[in-house]
Biotite code that builds the C-alpha atoms (Angstrom):
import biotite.structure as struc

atoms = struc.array([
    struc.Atom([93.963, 188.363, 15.245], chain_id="A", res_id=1, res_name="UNK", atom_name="CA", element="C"),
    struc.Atom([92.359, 191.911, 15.837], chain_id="A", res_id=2, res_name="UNK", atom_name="CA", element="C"),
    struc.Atom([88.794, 191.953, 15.924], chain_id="A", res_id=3, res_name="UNK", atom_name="CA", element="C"),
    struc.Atom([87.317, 194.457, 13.350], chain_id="A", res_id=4, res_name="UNK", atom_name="CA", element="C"),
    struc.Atom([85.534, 197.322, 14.409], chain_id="A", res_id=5, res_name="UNK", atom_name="CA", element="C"),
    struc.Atom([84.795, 198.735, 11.250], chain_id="A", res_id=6, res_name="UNK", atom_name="CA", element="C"),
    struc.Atom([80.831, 198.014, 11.557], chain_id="A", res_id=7, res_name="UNK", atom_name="CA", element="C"),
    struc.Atom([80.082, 199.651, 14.535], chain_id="A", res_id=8, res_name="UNK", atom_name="CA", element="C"),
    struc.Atom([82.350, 202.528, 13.303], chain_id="A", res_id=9, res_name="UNK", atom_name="CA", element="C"),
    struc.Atom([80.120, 202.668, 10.102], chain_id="A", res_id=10, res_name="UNK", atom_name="CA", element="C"),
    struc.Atom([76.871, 202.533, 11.918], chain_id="A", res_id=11, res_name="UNK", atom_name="CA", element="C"),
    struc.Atom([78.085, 205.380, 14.033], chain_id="A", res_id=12, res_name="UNK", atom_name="CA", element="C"),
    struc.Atom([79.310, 207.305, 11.005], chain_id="A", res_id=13, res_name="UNK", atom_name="CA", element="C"),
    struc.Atom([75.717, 206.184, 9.611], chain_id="A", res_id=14, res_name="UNK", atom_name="CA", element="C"),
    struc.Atom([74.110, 207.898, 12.943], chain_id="A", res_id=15, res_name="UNK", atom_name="CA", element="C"),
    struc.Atom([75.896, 211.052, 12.568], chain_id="A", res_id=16, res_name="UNK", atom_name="CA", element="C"),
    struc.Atom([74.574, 211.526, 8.622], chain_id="A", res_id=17, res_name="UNK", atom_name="CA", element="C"),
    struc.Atom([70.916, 210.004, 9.721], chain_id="A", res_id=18, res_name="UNK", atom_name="CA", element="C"),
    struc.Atom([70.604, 212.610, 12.659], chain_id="A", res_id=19, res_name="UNK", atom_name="CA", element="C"),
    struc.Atom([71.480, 215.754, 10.589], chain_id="A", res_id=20, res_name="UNK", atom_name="CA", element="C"),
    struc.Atom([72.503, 217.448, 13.604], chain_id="A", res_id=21, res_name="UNK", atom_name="CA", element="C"),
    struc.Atom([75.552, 218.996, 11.645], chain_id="A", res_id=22, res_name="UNK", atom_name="CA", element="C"),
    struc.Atom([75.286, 221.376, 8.603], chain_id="A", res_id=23, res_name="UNK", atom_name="CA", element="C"),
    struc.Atom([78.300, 220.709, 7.512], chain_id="A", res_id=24, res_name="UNK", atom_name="CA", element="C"),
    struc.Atom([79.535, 217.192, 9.407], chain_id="A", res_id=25, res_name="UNK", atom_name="CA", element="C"),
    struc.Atom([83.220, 216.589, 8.472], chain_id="A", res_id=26, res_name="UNK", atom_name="CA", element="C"),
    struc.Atom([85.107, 213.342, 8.200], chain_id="A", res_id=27, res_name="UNK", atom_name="CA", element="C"),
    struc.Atom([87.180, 215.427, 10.849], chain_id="A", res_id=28, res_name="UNK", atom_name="CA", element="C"),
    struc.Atom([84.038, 215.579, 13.477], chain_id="A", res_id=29, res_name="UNK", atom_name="CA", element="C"),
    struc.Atom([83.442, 212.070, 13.223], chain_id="A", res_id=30, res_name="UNK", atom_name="CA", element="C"),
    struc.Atom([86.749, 210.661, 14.013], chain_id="A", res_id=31, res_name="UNK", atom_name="CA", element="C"),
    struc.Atom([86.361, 212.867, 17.080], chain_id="A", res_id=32, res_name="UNK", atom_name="CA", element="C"),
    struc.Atom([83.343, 211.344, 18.464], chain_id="A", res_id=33, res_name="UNK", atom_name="CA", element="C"),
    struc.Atom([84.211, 207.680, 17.324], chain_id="A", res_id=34, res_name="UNK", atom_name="CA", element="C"),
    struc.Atom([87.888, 208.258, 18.710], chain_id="A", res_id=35, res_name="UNK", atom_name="CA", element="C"),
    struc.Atom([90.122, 207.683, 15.270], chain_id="A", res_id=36, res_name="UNK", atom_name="CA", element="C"),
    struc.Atom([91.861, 209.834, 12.672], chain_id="A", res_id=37, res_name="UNK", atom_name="CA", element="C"),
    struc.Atom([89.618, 211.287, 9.624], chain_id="A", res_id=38, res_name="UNK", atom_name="CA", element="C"),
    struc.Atom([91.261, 209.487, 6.912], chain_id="A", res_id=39, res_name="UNK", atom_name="CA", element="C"),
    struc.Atom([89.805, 205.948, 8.504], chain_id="A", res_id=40, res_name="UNK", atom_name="CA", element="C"),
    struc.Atom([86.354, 207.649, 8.222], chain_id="A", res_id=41, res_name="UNK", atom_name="CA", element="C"),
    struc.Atom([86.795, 208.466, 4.569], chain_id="A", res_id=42, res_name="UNK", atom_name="CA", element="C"),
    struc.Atom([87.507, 205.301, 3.852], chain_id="A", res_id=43, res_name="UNK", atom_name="CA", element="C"),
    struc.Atom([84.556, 204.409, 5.539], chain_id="A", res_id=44, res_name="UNK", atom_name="CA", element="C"),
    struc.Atom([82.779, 206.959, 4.028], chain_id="A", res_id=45, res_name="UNK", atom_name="CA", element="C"),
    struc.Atom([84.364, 205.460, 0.542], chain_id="A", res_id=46, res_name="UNK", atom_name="CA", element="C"),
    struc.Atom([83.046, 201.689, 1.370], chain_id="A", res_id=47, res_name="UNK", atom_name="CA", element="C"),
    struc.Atom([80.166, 203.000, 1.838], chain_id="A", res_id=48, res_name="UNK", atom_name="CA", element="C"),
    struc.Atom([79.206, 204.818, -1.276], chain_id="A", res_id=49, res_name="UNK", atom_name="CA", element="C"),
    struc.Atom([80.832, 202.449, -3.505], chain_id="A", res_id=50, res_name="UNK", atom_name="CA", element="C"),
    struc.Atom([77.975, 200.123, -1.743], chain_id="A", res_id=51, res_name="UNK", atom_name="CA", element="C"),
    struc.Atom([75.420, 202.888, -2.845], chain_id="A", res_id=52, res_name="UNK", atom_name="CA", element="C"),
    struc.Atom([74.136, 203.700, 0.815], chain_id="A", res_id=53, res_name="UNK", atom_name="CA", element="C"),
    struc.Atom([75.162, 207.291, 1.016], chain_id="A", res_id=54, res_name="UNK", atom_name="CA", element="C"),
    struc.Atom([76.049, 210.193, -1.513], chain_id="A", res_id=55, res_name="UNK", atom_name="CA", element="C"),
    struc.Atom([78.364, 212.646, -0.957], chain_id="A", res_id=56, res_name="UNK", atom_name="CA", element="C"),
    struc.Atom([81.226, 214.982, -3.025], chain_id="A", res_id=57, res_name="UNK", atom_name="CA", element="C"),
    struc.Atom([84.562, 214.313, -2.489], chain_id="A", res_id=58, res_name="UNK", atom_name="CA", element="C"),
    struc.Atom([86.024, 217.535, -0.173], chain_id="A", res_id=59, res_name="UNK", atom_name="CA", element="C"),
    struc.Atom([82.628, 218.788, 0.818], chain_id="A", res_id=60, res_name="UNK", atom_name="CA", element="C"),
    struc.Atom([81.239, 217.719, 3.944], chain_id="A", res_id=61, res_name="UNK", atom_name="CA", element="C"),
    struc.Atom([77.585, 216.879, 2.248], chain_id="A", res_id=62, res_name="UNK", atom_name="CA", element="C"),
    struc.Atom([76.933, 213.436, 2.998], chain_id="A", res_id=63, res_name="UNK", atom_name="CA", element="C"),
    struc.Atom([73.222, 212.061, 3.028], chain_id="A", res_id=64, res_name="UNK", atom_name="CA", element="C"),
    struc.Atom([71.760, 208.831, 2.852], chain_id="A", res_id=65, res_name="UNK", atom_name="CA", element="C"),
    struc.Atom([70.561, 207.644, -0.515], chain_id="A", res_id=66, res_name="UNK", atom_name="CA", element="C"),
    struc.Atom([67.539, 205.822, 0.914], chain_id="A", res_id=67, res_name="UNK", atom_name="CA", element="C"),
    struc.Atom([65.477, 206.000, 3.931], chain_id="A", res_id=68, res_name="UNK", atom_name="CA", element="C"),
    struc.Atom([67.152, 204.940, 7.029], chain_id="A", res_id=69, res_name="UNK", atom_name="CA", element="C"),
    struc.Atom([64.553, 201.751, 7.197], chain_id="A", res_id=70, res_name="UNK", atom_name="CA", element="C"),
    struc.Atom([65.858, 200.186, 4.083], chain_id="A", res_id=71, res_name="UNK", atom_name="CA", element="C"),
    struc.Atom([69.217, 200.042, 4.987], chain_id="A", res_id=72, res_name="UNK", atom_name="CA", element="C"),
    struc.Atom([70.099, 196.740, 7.084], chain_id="A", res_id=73, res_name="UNK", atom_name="CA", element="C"),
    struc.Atom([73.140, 195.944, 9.367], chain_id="A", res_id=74, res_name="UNK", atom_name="CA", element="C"),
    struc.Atom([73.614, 193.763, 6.959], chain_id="A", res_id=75, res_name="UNK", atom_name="CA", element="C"),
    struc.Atom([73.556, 196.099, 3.881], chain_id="A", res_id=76, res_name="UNK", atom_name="CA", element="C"),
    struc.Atom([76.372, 197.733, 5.835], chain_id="A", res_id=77, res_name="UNK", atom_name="CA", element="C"),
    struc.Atom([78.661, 194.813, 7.042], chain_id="A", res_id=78, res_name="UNK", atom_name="CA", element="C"),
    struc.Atom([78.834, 193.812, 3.484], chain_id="A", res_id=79, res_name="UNK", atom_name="CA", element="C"),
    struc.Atom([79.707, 197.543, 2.568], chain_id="A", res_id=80, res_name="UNK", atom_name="CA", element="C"),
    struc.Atom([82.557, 197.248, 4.727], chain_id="A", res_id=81, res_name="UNK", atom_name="CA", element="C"),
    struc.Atom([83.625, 193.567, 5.012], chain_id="A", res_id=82, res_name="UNK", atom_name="CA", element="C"),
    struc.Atom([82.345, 192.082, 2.606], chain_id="A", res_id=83, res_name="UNK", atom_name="CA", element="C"),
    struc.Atom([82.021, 188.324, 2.269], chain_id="A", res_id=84, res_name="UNK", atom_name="CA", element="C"),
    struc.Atom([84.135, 188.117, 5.922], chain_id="A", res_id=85, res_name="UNK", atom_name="CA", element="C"),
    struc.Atom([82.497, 186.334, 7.963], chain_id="A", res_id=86, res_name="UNK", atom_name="CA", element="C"),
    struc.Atom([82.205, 187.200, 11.845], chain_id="A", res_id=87, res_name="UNK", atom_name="CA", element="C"),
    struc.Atom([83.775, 184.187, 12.899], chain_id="A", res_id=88, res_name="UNK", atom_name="CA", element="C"),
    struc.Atom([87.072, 182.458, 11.627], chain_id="A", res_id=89, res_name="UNK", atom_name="CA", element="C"),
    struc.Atom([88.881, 179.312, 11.775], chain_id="A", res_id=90, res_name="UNK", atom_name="CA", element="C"),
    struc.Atom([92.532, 178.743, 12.849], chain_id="A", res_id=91, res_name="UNK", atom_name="CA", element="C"),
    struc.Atom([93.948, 177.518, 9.846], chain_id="A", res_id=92, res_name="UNK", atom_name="CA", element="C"),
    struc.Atom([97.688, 177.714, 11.213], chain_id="A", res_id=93, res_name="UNK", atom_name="CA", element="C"),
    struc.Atom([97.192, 173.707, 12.674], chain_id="A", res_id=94, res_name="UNK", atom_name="CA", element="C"),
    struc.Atom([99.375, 170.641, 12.619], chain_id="A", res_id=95, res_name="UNK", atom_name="CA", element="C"),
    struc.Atom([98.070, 169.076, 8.785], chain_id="A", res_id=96, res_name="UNK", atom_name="CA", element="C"),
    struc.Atom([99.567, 165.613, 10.075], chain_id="A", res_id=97, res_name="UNK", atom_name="CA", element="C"),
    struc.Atom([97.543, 165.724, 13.460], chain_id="A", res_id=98, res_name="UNK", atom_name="CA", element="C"),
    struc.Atom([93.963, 164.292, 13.214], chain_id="A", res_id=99, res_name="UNK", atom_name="CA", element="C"),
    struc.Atom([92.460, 166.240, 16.260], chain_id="A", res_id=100, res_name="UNK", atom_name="CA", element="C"),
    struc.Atom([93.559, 169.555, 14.610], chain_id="A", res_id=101, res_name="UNK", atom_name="CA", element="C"),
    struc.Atom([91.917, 168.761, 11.108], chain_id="A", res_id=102, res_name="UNK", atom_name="CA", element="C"),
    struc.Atom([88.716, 167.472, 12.245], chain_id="A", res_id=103, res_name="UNK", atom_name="CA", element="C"),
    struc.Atom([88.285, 170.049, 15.554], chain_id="A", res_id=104, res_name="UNK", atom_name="CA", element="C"),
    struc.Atom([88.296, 172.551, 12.697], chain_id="A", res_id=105, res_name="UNK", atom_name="CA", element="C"),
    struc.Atom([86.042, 171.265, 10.369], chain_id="A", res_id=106, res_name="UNK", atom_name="CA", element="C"),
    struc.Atom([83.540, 170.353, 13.031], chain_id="A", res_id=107, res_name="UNK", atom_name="CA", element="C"),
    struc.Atom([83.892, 174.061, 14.185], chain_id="A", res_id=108, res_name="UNK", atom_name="CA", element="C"),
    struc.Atom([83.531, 175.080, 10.502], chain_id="A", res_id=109, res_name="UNK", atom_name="CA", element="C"),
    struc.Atom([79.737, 173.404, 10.368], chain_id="A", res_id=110, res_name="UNK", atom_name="CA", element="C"),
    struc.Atom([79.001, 175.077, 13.419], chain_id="A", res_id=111, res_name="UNK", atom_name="CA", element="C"),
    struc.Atom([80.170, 178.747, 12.574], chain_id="A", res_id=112, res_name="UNK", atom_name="CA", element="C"),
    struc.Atom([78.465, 178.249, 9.129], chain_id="A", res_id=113, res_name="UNK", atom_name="CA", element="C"),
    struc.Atom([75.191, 178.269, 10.870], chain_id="A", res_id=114, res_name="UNK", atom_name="CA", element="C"),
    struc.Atom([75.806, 180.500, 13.190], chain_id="A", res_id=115, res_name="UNK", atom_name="CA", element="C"),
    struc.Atom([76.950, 182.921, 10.073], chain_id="A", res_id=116, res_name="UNK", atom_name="CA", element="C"),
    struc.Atom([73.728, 182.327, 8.730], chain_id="A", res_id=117, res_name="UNK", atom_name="CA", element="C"),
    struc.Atom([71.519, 182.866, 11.920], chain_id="A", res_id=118, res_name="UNK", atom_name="CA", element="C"),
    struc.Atom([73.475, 186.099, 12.068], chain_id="A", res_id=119, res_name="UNK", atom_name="CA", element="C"),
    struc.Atom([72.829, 187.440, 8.423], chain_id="A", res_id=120, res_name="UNK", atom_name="CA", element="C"),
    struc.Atom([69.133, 186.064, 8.823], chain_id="A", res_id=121, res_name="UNK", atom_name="CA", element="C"),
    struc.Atom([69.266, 188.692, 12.134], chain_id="A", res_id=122, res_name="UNK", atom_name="CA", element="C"),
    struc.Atom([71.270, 191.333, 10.556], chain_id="A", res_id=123, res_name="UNK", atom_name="CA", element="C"),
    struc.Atom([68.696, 191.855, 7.616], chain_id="A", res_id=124, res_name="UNK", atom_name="CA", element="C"),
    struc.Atom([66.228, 192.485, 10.213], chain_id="A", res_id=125, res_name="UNK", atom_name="CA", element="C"),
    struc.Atom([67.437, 195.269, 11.920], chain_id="A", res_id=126, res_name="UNK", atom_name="CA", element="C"),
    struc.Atom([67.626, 198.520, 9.927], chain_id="A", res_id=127, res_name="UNK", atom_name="CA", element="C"),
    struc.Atom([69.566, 201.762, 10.596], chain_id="A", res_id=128, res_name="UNK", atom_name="CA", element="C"),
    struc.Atom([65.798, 203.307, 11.504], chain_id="A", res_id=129, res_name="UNK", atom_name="CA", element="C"),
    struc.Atom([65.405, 200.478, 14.084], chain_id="A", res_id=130, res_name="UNK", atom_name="CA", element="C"),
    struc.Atom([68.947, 202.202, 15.536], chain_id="A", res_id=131, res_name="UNK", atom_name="CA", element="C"),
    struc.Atom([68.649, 204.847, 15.286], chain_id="A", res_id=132, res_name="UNK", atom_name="CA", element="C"),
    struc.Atom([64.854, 204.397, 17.506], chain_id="A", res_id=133, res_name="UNK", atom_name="CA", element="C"),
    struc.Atom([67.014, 202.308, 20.042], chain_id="A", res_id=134, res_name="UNK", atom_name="CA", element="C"),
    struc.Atom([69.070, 205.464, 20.542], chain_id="A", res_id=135, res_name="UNK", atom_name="CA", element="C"),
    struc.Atom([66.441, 208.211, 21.275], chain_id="A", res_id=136, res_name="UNK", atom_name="CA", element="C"),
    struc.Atom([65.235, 205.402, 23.617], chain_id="A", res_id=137, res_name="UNK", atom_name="CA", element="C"),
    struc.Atom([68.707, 205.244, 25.292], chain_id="A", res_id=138, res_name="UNK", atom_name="CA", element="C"),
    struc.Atom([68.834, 209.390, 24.967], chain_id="A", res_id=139, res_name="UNK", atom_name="CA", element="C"),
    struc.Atom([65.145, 209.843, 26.881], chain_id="A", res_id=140, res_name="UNK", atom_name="CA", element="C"),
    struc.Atom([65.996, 207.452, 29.460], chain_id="A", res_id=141, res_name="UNK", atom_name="CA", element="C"),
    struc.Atom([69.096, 209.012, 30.489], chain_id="A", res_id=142, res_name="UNK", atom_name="CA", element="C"),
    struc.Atom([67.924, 211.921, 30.424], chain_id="A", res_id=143, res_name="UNK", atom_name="CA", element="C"),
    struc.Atom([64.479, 210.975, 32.009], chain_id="A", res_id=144, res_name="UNK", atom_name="CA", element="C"),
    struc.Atom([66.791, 209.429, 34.422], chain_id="A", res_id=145, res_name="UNK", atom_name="CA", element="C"),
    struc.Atom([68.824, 213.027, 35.108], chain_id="A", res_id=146, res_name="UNK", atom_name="CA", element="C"),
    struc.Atom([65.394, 214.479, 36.289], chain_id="A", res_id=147, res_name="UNK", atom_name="CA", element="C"),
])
């Protein structure tokens, strides 16, 4: 199974809008810097407004945020993009007549469940302000670094 990428992509697509460092920021300019084709950023883009995070019209390259940056949580945009998924997953592909294989995975189930929780719990704490702060962090110390 591929491991999904699409929050991290989101929260970068997030950064770009935040950071208004673009008059006109394109669907086009983000799949440069996150290393993908535009149309994967529109749907992005899509998940995301259906979720009511950002506004934008469809063709213009006028996305904006439709709340400050510190009211919108990791988790506000994981669920934007993945929905119910949860992070981790069970093999369900397992012999149903072998004993070890039933019970390994339902043991495994209780544990992921909390860890699932503990992550959400962690998740709604950090906002995309709190991100978008731990990059100008990263940005001054490389570059305080450079002199």
């Amino acid at each position: 199974m591929k491991y999904s990428r699409k929050l991290s992509d989101t929260i970068h697509t997030l950064a770009f809008i935040c950071l208004g460092e673009e008059e006109h920021l394109t669907s086009a300019r983000i799949a440069e810097s996150v290393k993908t084709n535009p149309a994967y950023i529109r749907q992005l883009m899509a998940a995301l407004k259906n979720a009511g995070l950002i506004s934008n019209t469809q063709g213009q390259a006028n996305a904006c945020l439709t709340k400050p940056a510190d009211e919108i949580t990791m988790l506000d945009v994981y669920r934007a993009v993945e929905g119910e998924k949860p992070l981790l997953h069970l093999d369900i592909d397992i012999n149903p007549e072998c004993g070890v294989g039933i019970n390994v995975q339902l043991a495994i189930g209780d544990f992921y469940e909390e860890i699932q929780e503990a992550a959400e719990q962690k998740m709604r704490e950090i906002t995309l302000q709190d991100i978008i702060d731990r990059y100008h962090e990263k940005l001054k110390n490389i570059h305080g670094d450079a002199e």
